[in-house]
N, C-alpha and C positions, 0 to 999 in steps of 0.2 A: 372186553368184547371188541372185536375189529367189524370195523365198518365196510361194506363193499365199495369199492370206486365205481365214479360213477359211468366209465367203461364197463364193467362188469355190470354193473345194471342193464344195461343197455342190449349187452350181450344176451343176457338172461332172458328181458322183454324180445328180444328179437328170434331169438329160440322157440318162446314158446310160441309166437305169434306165426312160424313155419312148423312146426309140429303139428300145430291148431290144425292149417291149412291142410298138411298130410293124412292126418286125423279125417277130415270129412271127406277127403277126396276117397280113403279108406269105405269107410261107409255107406259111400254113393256107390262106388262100385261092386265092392267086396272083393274075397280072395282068388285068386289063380289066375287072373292076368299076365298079359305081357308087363315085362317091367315100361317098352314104350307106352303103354297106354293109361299108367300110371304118371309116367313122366306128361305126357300132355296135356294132363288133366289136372296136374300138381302145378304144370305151367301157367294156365290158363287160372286156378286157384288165386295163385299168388297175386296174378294180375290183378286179379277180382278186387284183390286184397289190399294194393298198391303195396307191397313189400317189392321192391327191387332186390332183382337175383340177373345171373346171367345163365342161359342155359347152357346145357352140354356142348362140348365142341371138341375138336379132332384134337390130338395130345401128339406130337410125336414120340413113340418108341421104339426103343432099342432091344429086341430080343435077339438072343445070342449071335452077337457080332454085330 
């Protein structure tokens, strides 16, 4: 039987502890939202939650050319 490292645990608790978060900010709102208001709410969750994340931010891309 292989054991998980203990990176992969971590990983795994930290998954499910932003899923949770998603999960109830689901709930609270329910379906057919904007995805922003989604995102705000998932923001403001995590905080709740002290999980550090970094939110969305501008990407630069390259579409044809």
């Amino acid at each position: 039987m292989m054991r998980a490292s203990v990176a992969t645990l971590e990983v795994n608790k930290t998954t499910e502890m932003v899923i949770g978060a998603a999960i109830e900010v689901h709930r609270h709102l329910g379906p057919g939202l904007l995805e922003s208001a989604y995102e705000d709410c998932l923001c403001h969750e995590l905080t709740l939650r002290k999980i550090t994340f970094k939110p969305q931010f501008p990407l630069p891309v390259s579409y044809k050319g």
